[in-house]
DRENPA-3360 file (N, C-alpha, C; in nm, 2 decimals, always signed):
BEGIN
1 = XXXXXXXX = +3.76/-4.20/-0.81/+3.81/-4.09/-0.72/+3.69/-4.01/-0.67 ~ +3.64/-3.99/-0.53/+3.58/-3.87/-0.48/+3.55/-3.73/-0.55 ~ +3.47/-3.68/-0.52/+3.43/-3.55/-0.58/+3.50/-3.44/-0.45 ~ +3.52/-3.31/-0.50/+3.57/-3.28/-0.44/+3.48/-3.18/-0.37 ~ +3.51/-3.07/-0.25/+3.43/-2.99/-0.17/+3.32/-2.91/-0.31 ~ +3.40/-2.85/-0.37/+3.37/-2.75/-0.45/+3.28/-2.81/-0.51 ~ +3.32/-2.96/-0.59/+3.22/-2.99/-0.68/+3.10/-3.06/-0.59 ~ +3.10/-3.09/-0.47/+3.00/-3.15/-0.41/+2.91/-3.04/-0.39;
9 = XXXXXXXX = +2.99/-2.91/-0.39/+2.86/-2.78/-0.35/+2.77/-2.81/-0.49 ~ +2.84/-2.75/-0.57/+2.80/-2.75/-0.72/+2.68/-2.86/-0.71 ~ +2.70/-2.97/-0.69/+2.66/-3.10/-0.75/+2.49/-3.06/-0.66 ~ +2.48/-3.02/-0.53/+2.43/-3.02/-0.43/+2.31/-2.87/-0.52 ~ +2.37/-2.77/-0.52/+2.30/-2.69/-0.56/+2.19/-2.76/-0.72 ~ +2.26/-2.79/-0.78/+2.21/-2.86/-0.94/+2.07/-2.93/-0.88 ~ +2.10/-3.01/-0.76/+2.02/-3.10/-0.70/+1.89/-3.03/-0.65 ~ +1.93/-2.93/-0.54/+1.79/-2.86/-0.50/+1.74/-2.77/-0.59;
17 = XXXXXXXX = +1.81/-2.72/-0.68/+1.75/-2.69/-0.79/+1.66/-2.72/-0.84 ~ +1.64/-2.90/-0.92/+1.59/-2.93/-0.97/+1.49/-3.03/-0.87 ~ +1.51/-3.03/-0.76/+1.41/-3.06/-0.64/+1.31/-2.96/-0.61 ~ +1.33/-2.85/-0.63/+1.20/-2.73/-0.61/+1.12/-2.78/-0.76 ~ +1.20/-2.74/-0.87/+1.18/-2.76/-0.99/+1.05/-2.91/-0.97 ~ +1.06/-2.98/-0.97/+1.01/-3.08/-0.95/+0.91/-3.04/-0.83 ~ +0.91/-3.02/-0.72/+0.80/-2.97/-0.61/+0.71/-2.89/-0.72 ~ +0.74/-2.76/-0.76/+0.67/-2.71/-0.84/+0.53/-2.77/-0.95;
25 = XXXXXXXX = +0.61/-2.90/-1.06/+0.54/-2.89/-1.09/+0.41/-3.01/-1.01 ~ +0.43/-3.08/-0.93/+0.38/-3.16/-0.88/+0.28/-3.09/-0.80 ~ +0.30/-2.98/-0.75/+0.24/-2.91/-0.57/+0.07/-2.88/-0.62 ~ +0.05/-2.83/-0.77/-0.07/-2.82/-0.83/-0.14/-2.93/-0.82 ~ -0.10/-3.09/-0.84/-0.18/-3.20/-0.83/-0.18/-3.26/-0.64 ~ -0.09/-3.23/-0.61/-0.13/-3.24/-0.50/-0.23/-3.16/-0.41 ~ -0.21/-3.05/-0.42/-0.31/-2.94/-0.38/-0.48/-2.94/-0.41 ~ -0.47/-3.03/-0.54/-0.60/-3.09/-0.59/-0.65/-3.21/-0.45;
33 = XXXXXXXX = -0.52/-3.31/-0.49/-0.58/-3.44/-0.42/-0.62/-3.38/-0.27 ~ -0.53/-3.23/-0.20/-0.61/-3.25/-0.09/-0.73/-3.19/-0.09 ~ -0.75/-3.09/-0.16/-0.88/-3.00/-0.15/-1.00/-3.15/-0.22 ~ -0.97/-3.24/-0.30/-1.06/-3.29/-0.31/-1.10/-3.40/-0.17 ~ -0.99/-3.44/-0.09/-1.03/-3.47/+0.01/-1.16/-3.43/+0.16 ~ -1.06/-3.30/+0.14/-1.17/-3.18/+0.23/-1.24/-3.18/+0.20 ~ -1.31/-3.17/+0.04/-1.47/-3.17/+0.01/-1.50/-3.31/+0.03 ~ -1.49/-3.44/+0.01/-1.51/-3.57/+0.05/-1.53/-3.62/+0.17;
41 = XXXXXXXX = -1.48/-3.53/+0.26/-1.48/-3.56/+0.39/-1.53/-3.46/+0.49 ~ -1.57/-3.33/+0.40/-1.62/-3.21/+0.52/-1.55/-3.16/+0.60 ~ -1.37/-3.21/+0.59/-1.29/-3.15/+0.68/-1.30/-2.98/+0.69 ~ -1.27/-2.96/+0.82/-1.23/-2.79/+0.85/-1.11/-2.74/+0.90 ~ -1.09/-2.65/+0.92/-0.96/-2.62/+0.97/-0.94/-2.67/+1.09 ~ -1.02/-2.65/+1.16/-0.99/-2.72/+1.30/-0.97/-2.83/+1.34 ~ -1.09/-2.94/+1.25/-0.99/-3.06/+1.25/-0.86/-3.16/+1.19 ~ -0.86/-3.05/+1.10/-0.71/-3.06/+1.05/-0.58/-3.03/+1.11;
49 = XXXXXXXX = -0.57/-2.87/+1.17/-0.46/-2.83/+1.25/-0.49/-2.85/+1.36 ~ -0.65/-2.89/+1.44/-0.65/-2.84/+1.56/-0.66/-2.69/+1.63 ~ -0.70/-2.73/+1.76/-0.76/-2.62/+1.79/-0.59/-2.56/+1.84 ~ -0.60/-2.47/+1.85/-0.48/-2.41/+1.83/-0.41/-2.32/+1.97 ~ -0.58/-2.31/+1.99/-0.55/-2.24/+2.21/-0.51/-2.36/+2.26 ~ -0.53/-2.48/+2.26/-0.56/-2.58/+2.35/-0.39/-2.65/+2.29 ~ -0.35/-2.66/+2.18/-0.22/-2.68/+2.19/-0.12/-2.63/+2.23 ~ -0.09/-2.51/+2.21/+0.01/-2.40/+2.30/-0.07/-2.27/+2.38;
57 = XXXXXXXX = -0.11/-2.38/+2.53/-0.14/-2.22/+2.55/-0.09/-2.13/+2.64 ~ -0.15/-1.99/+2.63/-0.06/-1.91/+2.67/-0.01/-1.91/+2.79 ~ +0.09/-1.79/+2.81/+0.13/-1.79/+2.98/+0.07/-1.72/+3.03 ~ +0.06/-1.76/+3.17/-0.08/-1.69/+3.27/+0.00/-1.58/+3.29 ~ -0.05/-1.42/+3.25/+0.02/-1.33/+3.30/+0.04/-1.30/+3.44 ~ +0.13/-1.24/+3.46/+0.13/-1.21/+3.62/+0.09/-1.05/+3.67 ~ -0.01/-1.08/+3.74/-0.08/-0.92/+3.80/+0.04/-0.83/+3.89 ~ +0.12/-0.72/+3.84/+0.20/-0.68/+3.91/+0.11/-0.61/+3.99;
65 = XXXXXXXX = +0.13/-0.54/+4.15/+0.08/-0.53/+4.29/+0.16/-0.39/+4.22 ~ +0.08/-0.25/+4.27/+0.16/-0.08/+4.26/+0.27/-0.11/+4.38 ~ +0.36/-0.05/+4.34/+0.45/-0.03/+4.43/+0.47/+0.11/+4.49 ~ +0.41/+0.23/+4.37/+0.41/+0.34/+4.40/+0.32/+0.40/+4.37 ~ +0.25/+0.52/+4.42/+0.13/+0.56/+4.39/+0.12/+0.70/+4.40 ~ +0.08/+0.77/+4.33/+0.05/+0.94/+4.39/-0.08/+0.94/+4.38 ~ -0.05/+0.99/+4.52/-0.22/+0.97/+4.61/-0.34/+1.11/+4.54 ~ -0.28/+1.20/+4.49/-0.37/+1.32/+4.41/-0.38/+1.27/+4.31;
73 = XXXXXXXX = -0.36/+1.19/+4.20/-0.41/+1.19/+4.08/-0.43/+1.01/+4.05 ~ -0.37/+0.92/+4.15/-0.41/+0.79/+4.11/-0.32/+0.67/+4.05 ~ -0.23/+0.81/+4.00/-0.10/+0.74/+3.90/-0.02/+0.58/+4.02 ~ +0.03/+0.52/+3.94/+0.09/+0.41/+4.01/+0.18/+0.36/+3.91 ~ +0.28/+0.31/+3.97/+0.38/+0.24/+3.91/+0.49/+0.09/+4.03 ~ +0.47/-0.02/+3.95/+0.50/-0.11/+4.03/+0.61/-0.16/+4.06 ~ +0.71/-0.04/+4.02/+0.88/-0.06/+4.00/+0.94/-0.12/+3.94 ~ +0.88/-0.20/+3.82/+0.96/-0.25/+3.75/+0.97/-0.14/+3.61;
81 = XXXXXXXX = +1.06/-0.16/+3.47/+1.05/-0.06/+3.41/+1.08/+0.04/+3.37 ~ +1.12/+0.14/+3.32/+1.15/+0.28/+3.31/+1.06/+0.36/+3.43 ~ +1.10/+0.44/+3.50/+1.01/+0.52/+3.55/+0.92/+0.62/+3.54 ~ +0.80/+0.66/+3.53/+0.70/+0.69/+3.47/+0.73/+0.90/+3.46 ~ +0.68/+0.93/+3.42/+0.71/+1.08/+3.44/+0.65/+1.16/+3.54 ~ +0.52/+1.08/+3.56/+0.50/+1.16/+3.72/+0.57/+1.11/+3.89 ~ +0.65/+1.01/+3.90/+0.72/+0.98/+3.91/+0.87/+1.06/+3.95 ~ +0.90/+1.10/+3.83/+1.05/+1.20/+3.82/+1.00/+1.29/+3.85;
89 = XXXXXXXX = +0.91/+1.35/+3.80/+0.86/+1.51/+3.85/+0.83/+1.51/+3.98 ~ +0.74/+1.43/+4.07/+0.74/+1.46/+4.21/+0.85/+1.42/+4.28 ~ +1.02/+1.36/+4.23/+1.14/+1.30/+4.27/+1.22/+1.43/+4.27 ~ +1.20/+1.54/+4.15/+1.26/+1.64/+4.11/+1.20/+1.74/+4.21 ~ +1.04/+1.71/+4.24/+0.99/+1.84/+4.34/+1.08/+1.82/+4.47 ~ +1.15/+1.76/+4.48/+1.17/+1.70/+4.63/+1.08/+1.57/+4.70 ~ +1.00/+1.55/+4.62/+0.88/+1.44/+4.71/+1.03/+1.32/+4.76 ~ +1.01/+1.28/+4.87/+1.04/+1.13/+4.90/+1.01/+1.03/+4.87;
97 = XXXXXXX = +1.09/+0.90/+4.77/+1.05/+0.82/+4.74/+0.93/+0.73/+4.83 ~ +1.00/+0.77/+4.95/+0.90/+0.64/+5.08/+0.75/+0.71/+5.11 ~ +0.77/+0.83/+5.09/+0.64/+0.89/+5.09/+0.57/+0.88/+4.97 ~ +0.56/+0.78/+4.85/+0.50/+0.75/+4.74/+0.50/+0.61/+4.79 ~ +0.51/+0.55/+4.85/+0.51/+0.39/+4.83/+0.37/+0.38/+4.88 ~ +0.34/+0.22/+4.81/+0.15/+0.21/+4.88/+0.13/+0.15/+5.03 ~ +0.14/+0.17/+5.11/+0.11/+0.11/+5.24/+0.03/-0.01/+5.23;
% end
C-alpha cells in the first residue's frame, strides 16, 4: 500500500534532515579539496567566478533633459517625481508653471 500525504511529508522532512546532516559533515573535506586546488593551481577569484562587470552589465542610465528651471537660483527639475519645493513655493507665489519651463 502507498504512503500517505502526511506520512510522505514526515518521511520527506526525516530525509532533508539527514541530507544537511550529511552536507555538514562532508562540506569540511570538501572545502579542503578546493582550497587545496586554488593553492595548486594559483586560481583567483576572478578566474573562478569571472569578471563580474562584464557578465551582467549594467543599464546605461538615462540623462533626464530639465524640464523646469528657476532662472534666480539654478534649481531644475525634469518633471518626473515628486515636485521639488522650490517648485511649490514659486506655484504658491503665483509664478506660472509655463513661465518656469526651459526654452
Amino acid at each position: 500500500m502507498s504512503k500517505t500525504y502526511p506520512e510522505l511529508k514526515i518521511e520527506m522532512a526525516r530525509l532533508a534532515a539527514e541530507a544537511e546532516r550529511v552536507r555538514a559533515y562532508e562540506l569540511p573535506t570538501v572545502i579542503a579539496e578546493v582550497n587545496l586546488q586554488i593553492e595548486r593551481y594559483q586560481l583567483t577569484e576572478a578566474m573562478i567566478f569571472g569578471n563580474a562587470r562584464m557578465r551582467r552589465p549594467g543599464r546605461a542610465k538615462t540623462v533626464m533633459v530639465p524640464k523646469f528651471v528657476d532662472q534666480a537660483t539654478g534649481n531644475t527639475w525634469t518633471g518626473r517625481g515628486t515636485r521639488p519645493g522650490w517648485l511649490i513655493e514659486a506655484l504658491s507665489a503665483g509664478t506660472l508653471a509655463e513661465h518656469l519651463l526651459v526654452s
